[in-house]
C-alpha positions in Angstrom: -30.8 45.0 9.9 -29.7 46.7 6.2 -30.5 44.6 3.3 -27.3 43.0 1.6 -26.9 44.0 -2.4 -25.2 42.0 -4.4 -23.4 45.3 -6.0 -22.3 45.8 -2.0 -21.0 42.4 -1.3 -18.8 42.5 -4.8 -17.7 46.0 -3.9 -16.6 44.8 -0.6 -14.8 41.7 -2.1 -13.4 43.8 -4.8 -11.5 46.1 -2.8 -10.8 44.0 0.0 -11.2 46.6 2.8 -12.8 45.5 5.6 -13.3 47.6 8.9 -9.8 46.7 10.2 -8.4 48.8 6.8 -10.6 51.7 7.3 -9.7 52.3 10.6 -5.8 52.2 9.6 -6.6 54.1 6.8 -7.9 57.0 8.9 -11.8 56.6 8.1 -14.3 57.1 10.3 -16.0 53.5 11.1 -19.2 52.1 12.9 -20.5 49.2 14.4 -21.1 47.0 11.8 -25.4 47.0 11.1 -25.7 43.5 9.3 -24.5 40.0 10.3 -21.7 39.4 12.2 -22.0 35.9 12.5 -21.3 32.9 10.6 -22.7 29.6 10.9 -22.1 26.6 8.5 -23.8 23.5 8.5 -22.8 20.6 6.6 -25.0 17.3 6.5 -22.9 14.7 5.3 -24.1 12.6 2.2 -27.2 14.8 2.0 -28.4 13.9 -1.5 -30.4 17.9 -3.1 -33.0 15.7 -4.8 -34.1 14.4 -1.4 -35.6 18.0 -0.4 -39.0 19.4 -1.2 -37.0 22.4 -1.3 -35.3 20.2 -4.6 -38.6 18.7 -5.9 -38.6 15.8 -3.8 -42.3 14.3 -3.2 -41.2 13.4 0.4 -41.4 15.4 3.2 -38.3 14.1 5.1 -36.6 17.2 6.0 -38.8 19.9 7.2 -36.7 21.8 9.5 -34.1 22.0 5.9 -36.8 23.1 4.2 -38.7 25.9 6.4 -34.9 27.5 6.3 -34.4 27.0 3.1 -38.2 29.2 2.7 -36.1 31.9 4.7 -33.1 31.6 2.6 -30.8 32.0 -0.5 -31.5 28.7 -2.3 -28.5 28.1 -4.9 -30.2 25.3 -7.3 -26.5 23.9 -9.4 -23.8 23.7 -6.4 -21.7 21.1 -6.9 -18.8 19.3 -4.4 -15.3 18.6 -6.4 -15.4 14.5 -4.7 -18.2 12.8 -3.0 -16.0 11.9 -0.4 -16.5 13.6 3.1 -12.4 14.6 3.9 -12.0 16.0 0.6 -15.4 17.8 0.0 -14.7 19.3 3.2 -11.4 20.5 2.7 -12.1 22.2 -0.3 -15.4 23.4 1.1 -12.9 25.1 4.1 -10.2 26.7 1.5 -12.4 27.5 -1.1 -9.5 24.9 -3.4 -10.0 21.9 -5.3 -8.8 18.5 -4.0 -5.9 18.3 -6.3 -4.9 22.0 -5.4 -5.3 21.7 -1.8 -3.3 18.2 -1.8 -6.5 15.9 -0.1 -8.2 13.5 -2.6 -9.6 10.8 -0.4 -10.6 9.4 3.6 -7.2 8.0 4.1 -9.0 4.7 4.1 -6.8 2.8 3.4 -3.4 3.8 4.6 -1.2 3.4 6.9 -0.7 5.4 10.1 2.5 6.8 8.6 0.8 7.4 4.9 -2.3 9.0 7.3 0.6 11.9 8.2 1.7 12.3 4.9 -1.3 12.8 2.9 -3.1 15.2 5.7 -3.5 18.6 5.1 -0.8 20.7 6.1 -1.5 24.7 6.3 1.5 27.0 5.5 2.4 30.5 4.8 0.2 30.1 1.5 -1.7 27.6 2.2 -4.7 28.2 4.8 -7.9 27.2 6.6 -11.2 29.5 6.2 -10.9 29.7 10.1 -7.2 30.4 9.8 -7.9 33.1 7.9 -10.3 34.9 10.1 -7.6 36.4 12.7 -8.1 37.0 16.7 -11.3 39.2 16.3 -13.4 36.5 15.6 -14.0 33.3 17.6 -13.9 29.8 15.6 -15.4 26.9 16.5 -16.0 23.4 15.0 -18.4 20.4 16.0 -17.6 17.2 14.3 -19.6 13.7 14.0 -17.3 11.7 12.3 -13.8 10.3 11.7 -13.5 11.7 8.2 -13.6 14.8 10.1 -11.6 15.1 12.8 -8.7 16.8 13.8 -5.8 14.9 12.0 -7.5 15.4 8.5 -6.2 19.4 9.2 -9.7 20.4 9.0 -9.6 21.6 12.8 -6.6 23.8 12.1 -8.1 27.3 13.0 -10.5 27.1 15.7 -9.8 28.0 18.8 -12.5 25.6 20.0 -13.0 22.1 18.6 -14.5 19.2 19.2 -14.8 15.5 17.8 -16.2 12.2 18.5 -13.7 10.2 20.5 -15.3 6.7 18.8 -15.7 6.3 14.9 -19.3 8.8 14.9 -21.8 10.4 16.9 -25.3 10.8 16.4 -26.4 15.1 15.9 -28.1 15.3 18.5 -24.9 14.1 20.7 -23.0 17.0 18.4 -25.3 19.2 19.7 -24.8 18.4 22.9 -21.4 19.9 23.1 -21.9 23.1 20.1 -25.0 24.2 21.8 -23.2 24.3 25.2 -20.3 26.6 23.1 -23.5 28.8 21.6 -25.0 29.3 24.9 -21.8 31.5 26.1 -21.6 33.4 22.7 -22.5 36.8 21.6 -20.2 36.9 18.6 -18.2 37.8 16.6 -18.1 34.3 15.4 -17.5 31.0 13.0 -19.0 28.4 13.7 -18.9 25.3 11.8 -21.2 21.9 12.7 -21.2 18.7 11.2 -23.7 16.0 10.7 -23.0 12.1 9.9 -26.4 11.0 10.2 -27.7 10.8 6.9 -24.6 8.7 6.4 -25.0 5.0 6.3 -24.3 1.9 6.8 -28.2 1.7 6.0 -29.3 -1.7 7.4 -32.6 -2.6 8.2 -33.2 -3.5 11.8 -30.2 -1.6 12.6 -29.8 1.8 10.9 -31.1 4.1 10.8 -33.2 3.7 14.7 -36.7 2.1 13.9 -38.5 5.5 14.4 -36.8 6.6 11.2 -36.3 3.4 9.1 -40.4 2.4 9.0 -41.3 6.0 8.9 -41.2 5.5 5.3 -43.5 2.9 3.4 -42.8 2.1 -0.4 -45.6 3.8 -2.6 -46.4 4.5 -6.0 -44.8 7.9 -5.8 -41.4 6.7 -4.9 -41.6 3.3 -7.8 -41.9 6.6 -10.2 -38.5 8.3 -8.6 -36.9 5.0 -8.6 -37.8 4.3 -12.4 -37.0 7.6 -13.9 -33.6 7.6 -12.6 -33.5 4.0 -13.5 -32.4 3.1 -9.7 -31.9 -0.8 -10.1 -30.3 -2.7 -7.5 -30.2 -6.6 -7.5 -32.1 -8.4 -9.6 -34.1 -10.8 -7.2 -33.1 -9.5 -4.0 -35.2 -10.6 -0.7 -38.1 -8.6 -0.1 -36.7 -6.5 2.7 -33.1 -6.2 1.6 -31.1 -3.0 0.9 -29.8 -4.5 -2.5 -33.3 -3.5 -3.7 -33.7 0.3 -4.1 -37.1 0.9 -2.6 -35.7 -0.9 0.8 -32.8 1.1 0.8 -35.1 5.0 -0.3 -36.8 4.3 2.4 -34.1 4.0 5.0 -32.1 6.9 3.5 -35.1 9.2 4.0 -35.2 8.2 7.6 -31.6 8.5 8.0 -32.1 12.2 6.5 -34.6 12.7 8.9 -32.8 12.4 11.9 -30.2 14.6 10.8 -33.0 17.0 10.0 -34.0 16.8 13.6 -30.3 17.7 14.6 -30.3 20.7 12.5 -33.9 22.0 13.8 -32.5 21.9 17.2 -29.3 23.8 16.3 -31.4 26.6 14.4 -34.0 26.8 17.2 -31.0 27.3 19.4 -29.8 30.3 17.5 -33.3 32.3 17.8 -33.4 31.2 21.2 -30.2 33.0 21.9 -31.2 35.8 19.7 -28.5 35.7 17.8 -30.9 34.5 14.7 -30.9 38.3 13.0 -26.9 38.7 13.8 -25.8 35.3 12.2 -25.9 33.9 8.5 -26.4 30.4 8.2 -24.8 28.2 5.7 -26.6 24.4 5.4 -25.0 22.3 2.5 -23.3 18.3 2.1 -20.0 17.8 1.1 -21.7 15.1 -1.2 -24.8 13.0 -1.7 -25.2 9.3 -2.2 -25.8 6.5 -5.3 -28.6 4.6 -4.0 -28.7 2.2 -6.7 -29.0 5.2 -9.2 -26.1 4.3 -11.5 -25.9 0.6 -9.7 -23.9 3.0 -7.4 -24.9 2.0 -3.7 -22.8 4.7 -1.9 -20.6 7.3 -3.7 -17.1 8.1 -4.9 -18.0 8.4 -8.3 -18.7 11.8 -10.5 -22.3 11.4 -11.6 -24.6 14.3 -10.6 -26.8 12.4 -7.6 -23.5 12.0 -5.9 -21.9 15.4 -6.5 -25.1 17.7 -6.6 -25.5 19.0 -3.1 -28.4 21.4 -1.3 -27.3 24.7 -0.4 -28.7 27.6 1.5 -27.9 30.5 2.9 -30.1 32.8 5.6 -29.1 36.0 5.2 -31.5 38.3 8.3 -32.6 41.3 5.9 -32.2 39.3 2.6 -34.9 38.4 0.4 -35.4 34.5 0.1 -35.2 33.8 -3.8 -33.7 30.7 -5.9 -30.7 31.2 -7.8 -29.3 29.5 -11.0 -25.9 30.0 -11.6 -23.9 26.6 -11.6 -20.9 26.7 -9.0 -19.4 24.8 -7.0 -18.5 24.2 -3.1 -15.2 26.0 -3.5 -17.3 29.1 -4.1 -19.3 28.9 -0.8 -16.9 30.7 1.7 -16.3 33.1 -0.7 -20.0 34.7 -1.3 -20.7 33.7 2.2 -17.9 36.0 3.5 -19.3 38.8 1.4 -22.6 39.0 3.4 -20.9 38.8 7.4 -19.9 41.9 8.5 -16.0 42.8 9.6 -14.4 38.9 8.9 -11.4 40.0 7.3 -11.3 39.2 3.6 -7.9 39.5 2.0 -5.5 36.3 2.7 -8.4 34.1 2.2 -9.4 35.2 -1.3 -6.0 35.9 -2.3 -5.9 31.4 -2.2 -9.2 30.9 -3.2 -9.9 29.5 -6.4 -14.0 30.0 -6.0 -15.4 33.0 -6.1 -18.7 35.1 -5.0 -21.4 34.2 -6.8 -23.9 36.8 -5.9 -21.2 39.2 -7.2 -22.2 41.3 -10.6 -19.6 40.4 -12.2 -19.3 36.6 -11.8 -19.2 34.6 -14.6 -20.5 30.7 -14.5 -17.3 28.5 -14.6 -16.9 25.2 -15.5 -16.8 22.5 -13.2 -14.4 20.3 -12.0 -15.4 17.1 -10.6 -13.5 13.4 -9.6 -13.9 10.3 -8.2 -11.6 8.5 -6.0 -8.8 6.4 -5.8 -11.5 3.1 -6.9 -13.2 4.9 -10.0 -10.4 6.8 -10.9 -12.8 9.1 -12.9 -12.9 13.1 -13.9 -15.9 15.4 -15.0 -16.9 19.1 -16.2 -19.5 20.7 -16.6 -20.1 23.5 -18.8 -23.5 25.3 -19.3 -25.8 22.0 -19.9 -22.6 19.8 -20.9 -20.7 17.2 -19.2 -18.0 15.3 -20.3 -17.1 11.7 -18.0 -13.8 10.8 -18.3 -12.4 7.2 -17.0 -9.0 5.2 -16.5 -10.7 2.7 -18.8 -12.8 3.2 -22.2 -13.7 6.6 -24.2 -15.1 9.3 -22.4 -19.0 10.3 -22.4 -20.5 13.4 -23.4 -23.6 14.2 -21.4 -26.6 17.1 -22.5 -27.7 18.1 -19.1 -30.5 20.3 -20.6 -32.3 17.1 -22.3 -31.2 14.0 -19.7 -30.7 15.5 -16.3 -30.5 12.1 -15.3 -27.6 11.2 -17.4 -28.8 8.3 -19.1 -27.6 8.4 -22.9 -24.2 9.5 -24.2 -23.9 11.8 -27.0 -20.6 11.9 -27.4 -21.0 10.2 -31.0 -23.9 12.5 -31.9 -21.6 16.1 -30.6 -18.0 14.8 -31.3 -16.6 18.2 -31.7 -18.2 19.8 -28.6 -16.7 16.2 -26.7 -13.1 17.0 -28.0 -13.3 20.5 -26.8 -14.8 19.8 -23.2 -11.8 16.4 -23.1 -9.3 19.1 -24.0 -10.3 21.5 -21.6 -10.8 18.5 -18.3 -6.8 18.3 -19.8 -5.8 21.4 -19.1 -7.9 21.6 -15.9 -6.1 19.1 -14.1 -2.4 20.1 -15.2 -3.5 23.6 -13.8 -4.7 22.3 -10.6 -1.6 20.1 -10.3 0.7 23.1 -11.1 -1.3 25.2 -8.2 -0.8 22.5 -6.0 3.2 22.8 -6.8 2.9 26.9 -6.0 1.6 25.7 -2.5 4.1 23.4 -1.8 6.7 25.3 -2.7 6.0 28.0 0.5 6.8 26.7 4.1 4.4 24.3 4.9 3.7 23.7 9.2 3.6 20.4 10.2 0.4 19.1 11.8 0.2 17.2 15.0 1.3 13.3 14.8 -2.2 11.4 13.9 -4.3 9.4 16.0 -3.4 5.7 14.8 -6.9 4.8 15.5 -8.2 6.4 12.5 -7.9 3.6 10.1 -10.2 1.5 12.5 -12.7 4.4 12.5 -12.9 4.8 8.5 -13.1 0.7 8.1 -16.2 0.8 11.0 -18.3 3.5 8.4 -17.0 1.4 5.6 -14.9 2.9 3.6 -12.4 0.4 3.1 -15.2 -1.2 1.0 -15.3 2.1 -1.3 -18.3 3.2 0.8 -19.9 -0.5 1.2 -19.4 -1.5 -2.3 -16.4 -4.1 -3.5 -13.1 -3.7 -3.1 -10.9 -3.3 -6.1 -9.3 -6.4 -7.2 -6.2 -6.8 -5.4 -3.7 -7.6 -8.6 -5.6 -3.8 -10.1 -2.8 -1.6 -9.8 -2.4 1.1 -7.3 -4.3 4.3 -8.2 -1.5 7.4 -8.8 -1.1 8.9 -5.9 -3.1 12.5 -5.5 -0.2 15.4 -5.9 0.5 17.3 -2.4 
C-alpha cells in the first residue's frame, strides 16, 4: 500500500477529480493502490481525557488505545453539541447544528414536532452516505434511539440497522454489522455506533458488575477528581453516584465495555483482511460532565463535554499526533481525502469543515452550544474561549494557562472578550443565514416517524436534560433551533 501525503490528499480535494472524472475526461486510470474502505466508529459520550491515549492514568480502553498507537491521533477535535442526534448529524454532513437544522434529541416533543424538526435531505442538503453514489456500498449499525432512522441519519445507506427497543448493548450491534462485514470485499462505508459508555450509571445496575467494580477509588483518581474540581453532593452516601469518585468508577467500566465492542469490530476487519484496504475512523459525538462543572451528564459547552477522541488508521500512514484545533464537521472531509475513488465533489461543495491534513488549512475558530436547557454558545480561538449564556455576562477563558476552565478573565482581557463576543455574533447569524440557503432548495420529505421515540429518549433520560433537573416549568420555552 502507497503512503498518503498530505500535499496528495489536498491536491485531490482541491481539484475534485476523482477516478469517475478521469475516466470521462479520457485519462488513463488504475485500480486504486490505497484504501478503499471506510469505516467510522463513533462511541457515544466517550469523554478524550478518559484514554491513555489522552493522558488518562487508567487503562480502561485498551483496544482504543492499541489503534490509536496505529493511528492519526488528532489531539483538539471538538463536537458543535454534546448531544448524540445533533453531534451526529453534523459529524455526517460535515455542517453545524444550526446549519444543518438539528439542535437537540427531540426529547421532548411531540410525535408531530418529532417530524418537523428531523433532518430532511434535499437537492442541497445531503448525507455523507448520500453523497457517496452507487459504486460504493453504505451501511449503518446503530445502538440507540438518538440514532435511528427517523432522526434522518439513516438516509443513504443501502443497509441499515437499529435497535427495535430504546438501546442495545455493542456487542448485540455487532452481532448484526459483523454478519454485513462477513459478505464484504468493498468498496465501502461503513458506519457503527456504540451506546455503551452512555449512562444511566447506577450502581448495582449499570454498567454489568464485571465493569462497575472493575474499578476501585485510589489516590490517583482523588488527584483527577480534585484538579478538575469534580464535586458532586456535599454529603452524599458512601456508594452513591452524586459523589464523583462512585460515579469515575462506573464511567470507566461503562467505557470499557464499549472498548470490548470496538476490539471485536477491529479484530473482525483483520480477520477479513480487509484491515490494509479500509481506514478507520473511532471518535464520540460528545463526552460527559461527571460532576466536573457540577455537570452530571452533558448539554452544556465546557471542554470535558465537547472535547472528543479521534483517530484515524490510515494502512501505509505513519502513526503521529496532531495539533491543529478542529472540529467534528471537519472529520468526513480529511477522512475522504485518504479513501481511494469515493466521489468527492457534492459533499464538499455543502461542507462547512474542511481537511485538516491539507497544507493549506488554516485553524478556525470554533463553534460550540448547548441545548435547549443551557441555552449557551462558545468559541474558541487559538487558546481563547469565550462562554456566552441566556443569563449573566459572558466569560473569557485562557485555554493555554487553565485547561480546566476554572477562572474567568474576561475582566483582566476585556478587549480580546469584546472581539471573540462580536465574532460568536456574527457566527451564529451566518450559520442561521446558511441554514436559510438550504431551505430555500427542495427539501424530500422523510418517512412518518416511529411514535415510540419519545418513550425511548425518556427511558435513557433525556427528558431530565441527560439525568439532571428539569427546567422549571413557568421558564420560558427555549427559541426554537432554525430549520
Amino acid at each position: 500500500m502507497r503512503n498518503f501525503h498530505p500535499v496528495s490528499v489536498a491536491v485531490r480535494l482541491l481539484t475534485g477529480l476523482t477516478l469517475a472524472t478521469l475516466v470521462l475526461a479520457g485519462c488513463s486510470t488504475e485500480e486504486p493502490d490505497g484504501p478503499r474502505n471506510l469505516v467510522v466508529v463513533t462511541v457515544d459520550t466517550l469523554r478524550a481525557d478518559r484514554l491513555q491515549t489522552y493522558g488518562y492514568f487508567r487503562d480502561v480502553a485498551p483496544n482504543i488505545d492499541a489503534l490509536a498507537g496505529e493511528s492519526l491521533v488528532f489531539e483538539r477535535c471538538l463536537a458543535p453539541i454534546a448531544q448524540t442526534t445533533p453531534s451526529h448529524l453534523s459529524l455526517m454532513t460535515s455542517l453545524y447544528p444550526f446549519e444543518h437544522g438539528v439542535s437537540n434529541n427531540f426529547a421532548r416533543l411531540s410525535p408531530e414536532a418529532q417530524r418537523e424538526q428531523a433532518f430532511a435531505s434535499s437537492d442541497v442538503l445531503r448525507t455523507f452516505a448520500q453523497t457517496l453514489g452507487d459504486g460504493v456500498h453504505t451501511a449503518g449499525f446503530v445502538s440507540a434511539a438518538p440514532v435511528k432512522r427517523l432522526t434522518g441519519l439513516a438516509n443513504g445507506f443501502r443497509t441499515w440497522d437499529e435497535p427495535s427497543e430504546t438501546r442495545r448493548s455493542g456487542q448485540e450491534t455487532n452481532q448484526a454489522a459483523l454478519a454485513w462485514l462477513a459478505n464484504q470485499t468493498g468498496p465501502f462505508f461503513m458506519w457503527v455506533h456504540y451506546m455503551d459508555a452512555h449512562g444511566p450509571y447506577a450502581v448495582g445496575l449499570y454498567p454489568p458488575a464485571e465493569y462497575a467494580e472493575r474499578y476501585q477509588t485510589d489516590a490517583e483518581l482523588e488527584a483527577y477528581l480534585a484538579e478538575r474540581r469534580m464535586v458532586g453532593t456535599e454529603g452524599a452516601p458512601e456508594n452513591d453516584i452524586a459523589r464523583p469518585d462512585v460515579l469515575a468508577n462506573l464511567y470507566d467500566g461503562s467505557v470499557k465495555l464499549a472498548d470490548d465492542a470496538v476490539g471485536e469490530l477491529l479484530d473482525a476487519l483483520r480477520a477479513k483482511g480487509l484491515w490494509e484496504e479500509t481506514v478507520v475512523v473511532l471518535l464520540s459525538d460528545h463526552g460527559q460532565g461527571l460532576w466536573q462543572h457540577y455537570a452530571f451528564g452533558h448539554g452544556d459547552v465546557w471542554d470535558e463535554q465537547l472535547r472528543v477522541p479521534l483517530l484515524m488508521r490510515v494502512p501505509g500512514e505513519a502513526p503521529r499526533r496532531l495539533a491543529p484545533l478542529m472540529g467534528i464537521i471537519d472529520v468526513m472531509p480529511t477522512a475522504l481525502a485518504l479513501v481511494d475513488g469515493f466521489e468527492a465533489g457534492g459533499f464538499l461543495r455543502q461542507a462547512r469543515g474542511r481537511n485538516v491534513l491539507a497544507p493549506d488549512f488554516d485553524e478556525p475558530v470554533v463553534f460550540g452550544m448547548g441545548d435547549e436547557f443551557t441555552r449557551s454558545f462558545s468559541l474558541i480561538e487559538g487558546d481563547w474561549k469565550i462562554v456566552r449564556r441566556s443569563q449573566g455576562p459572558s466569560a473569557l477563558f485562557s485555554l493555554r494557562d487553565d485547561p480546566f476552565e476554572l477562572t474567568d478573565v474576561s475582566g483582566e482581557f476585556t478587549e480580546r472578550a469584546a472581539e471573540l463576543e462580536a465574532r460568536l455574533s456574527a457566527e451564529i447569524e451566518a450559520q442561521r443565514a446558511k441554514n436559510a440557503a438550504f431551505r430555500s432548495g427542495s427539501a424530500t420529505s422523510l418517512p412518518v416517524t416511529d411514535t415510540e421515540h419519545l418513550d425511548e429518549l425518556r427511558d435513557l433520560g433525556y427528558l431530565g436534560h441527560d439525568d439532571e433537573d428539569e427546567p422549571d416549568e413557568d421558564e420560558p420555552a427555549a427559541e426554537s433551533p432554525p430549520k
